[in-house]
Structures are given as C-alpha cells and as structure tokens.
C-alpha positions as CSV (number, residue, x, y, z in Angstrom):
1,X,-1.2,-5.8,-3.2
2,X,-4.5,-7.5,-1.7
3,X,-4.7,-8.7,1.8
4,X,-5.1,-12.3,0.2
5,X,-1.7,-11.6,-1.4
6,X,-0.2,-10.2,1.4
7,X,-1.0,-13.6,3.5
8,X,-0.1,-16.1,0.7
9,X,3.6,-14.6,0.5
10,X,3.7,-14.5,4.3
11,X,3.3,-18.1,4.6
12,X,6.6,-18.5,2.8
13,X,8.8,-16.1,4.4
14,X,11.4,-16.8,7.0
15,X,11.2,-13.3,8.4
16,X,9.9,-10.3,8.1
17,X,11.1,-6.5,6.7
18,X,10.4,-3.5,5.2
19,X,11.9,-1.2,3.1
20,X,11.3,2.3,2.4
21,X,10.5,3.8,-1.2
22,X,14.3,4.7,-1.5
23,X,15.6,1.7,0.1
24,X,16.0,2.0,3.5
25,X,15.6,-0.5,5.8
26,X,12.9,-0.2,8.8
27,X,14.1,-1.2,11.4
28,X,13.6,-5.1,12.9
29,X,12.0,-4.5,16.3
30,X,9.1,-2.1,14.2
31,X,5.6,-3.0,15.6
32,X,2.3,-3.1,13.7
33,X,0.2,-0.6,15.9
34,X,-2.7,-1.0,14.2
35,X,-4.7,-2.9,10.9
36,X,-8.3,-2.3,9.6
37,X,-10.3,-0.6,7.2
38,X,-9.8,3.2,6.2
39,X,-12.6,4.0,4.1
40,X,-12.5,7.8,2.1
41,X,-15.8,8.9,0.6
42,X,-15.6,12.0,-1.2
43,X,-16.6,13.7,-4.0
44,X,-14.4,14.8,-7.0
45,X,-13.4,18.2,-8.6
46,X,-16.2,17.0,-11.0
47,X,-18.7,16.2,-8.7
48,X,-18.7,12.7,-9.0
49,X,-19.2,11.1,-5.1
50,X,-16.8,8.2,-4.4
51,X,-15.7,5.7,-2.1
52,X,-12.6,4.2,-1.7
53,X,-11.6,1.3,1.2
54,X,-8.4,-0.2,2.0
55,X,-6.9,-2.4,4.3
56,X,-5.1,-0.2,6.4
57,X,-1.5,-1.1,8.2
58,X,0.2,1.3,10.5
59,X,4.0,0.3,11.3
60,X,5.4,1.9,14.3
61,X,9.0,1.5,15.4
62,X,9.5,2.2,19.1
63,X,13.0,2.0,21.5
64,X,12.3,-1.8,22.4
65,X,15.3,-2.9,20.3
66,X,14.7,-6.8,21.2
67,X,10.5,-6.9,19.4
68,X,10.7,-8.9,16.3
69,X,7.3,-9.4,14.8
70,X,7.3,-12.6,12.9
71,X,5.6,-13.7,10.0
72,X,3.1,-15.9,11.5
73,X,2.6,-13.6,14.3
74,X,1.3,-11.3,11.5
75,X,-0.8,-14.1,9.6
76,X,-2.2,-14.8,13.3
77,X,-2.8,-11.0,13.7
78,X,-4.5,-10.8,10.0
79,X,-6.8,-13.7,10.7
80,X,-7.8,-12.3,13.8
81,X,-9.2,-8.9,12.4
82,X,-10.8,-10.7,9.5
83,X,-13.2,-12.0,12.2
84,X,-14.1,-8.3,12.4
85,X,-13.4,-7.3,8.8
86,X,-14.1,-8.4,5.0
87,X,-10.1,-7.7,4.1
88,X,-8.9,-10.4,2.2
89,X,-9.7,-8.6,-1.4
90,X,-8.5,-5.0,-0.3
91,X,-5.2,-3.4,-1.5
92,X,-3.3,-2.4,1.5
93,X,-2.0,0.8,2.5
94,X,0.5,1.5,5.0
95,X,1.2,4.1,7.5
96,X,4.9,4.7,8.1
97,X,6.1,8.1,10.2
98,X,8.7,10.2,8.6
99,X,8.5,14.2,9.1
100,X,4.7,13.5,9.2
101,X,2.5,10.0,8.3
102,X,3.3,8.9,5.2
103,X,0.7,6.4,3.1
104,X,2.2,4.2,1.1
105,X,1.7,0.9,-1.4
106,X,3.4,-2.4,-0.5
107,X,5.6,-4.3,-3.2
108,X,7.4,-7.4,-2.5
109,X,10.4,-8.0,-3.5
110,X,11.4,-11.4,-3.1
111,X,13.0,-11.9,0.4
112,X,10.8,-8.5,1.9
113,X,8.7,-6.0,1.6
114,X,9.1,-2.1,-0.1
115,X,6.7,0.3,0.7
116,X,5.4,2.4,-2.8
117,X,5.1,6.0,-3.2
118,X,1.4,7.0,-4.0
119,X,0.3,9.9,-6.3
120,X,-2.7,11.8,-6.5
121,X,-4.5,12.7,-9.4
122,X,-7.1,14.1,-11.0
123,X,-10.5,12.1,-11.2
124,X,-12.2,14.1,-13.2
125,X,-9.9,15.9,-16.0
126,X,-12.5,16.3,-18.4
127,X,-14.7,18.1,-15.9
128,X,-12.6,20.4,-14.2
129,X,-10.3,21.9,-17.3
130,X,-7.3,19.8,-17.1
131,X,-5.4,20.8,-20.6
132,X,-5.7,16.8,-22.8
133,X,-1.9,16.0,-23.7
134,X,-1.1,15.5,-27.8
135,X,0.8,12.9,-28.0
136,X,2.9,12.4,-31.5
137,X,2.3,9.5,-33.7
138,X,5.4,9.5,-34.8
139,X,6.9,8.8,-31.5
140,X,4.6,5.3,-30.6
141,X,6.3,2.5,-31.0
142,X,4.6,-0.7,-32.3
143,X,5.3,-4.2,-31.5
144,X,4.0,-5.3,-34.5
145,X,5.6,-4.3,-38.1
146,X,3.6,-2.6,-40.8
C-alpha cells in the first residue's frame, strides 16, 4: 500500500488500529514514533546494484494507556513530512517491536489496518545457482476449455 493510499482510506475512518500478521490487536494508545524514508542500496547475490525506498512507519506502544492517535492527527502528521519528503507514491513499511523489530507490509481490511509478513528472496536465481522448479503440465489449470 502507497502513502497516497494510505491517506485516501484515512480520510474515511472513524478510528484508528492495527493488527498484527496473526490477528492481534495493537494496542489503542500505540504512538507513531517516527515516519520517513528508509532507503536500502545494495547489490545482489548476482551483482546487480539496487535501490529500494519506502515510506517508513515505526509504531511504538508505550505505558500511557490514555494516547489515542486519531486518524486525522495521522493525515496532519503525513502532510507535514511530505513538506520534507516525496512519499505519496511509496509503499509503506512498518516497524512494530516484538522479540526484536519486525518490518512489515500494511493491508486494510475494511474497519483497520493488518500489518503483512515480508519475505525475502532471491534477486538473482539465474545468477547465483538457484535449482529452476519443473512444474507439470498436467497439473495447470485453464480457465479456458480446449
């Protein structure tokens, strides 16, 4: 989900929450510590150099059971950094703590928001000797008949 996303569905919302990947809520008084650009440049196990850029959320819950961070708080927060920022086409990725800081995706749901696992993955399978899977014809289906 894009930054521009991310603001549309805000506009709409009564209130705001977070799930985790397996359901869980986070809890309502978490904070929003921080939200910019991380930017990774690297170069694959094929020597490809690459950038990647997202916008970057980091959710925080602290003992101040009584903070509720509204929707348009969070709009007002957004519009503020894109004074700073080019965001609005970015996907986001959020920080969340659990044994250590977890990256996630963002998925909305329809009343809130779920935070996504993310996988790695190779970049470069033909380059570094990743095994190519045989698939079976037999076993594709069509949606069209013969």
């Amino acid at each position: 989900m894009t930054i521009q996303n991310f603001k549309e569905i805000l506009t709409h919302l009564p209130e705001l929450g977070f799930k985790t990947p397996n359901g869980n809520a986070i809890p309502e008084h978490f904070h929003i510590t921080e939200l910019g650009i991380t930017t990774k440049h690297f170069i694959d196990c094929g020597g490809t150099v690459r950038t990647e850029s997202h916008a970057n959320f980091q959710l925080w819950v602290a003992n101040d059971t009584e903070h509720r961070l509204t929707p348009e708080k969070l709009l007002h927060i957004i519009n503020q950094s894109e004074k700073h920022f080019e965001l609005a086409a970015l996907d986001i990725e959020v920080e969340y703590q659990g044994e250590t800081i977890g990256k996630y995706g963002i998925d909305f749901t329809g009343s809130g928001f779920t935070l996504t696992p993310k996988q790695t993955n190779c970049l470069a399978p033909d380059n570094c000797g990743i095994p190519k899977q045989k698939v079976s014809l037999s076993t594709l289906k069509s949606n069209e008949p013969c």
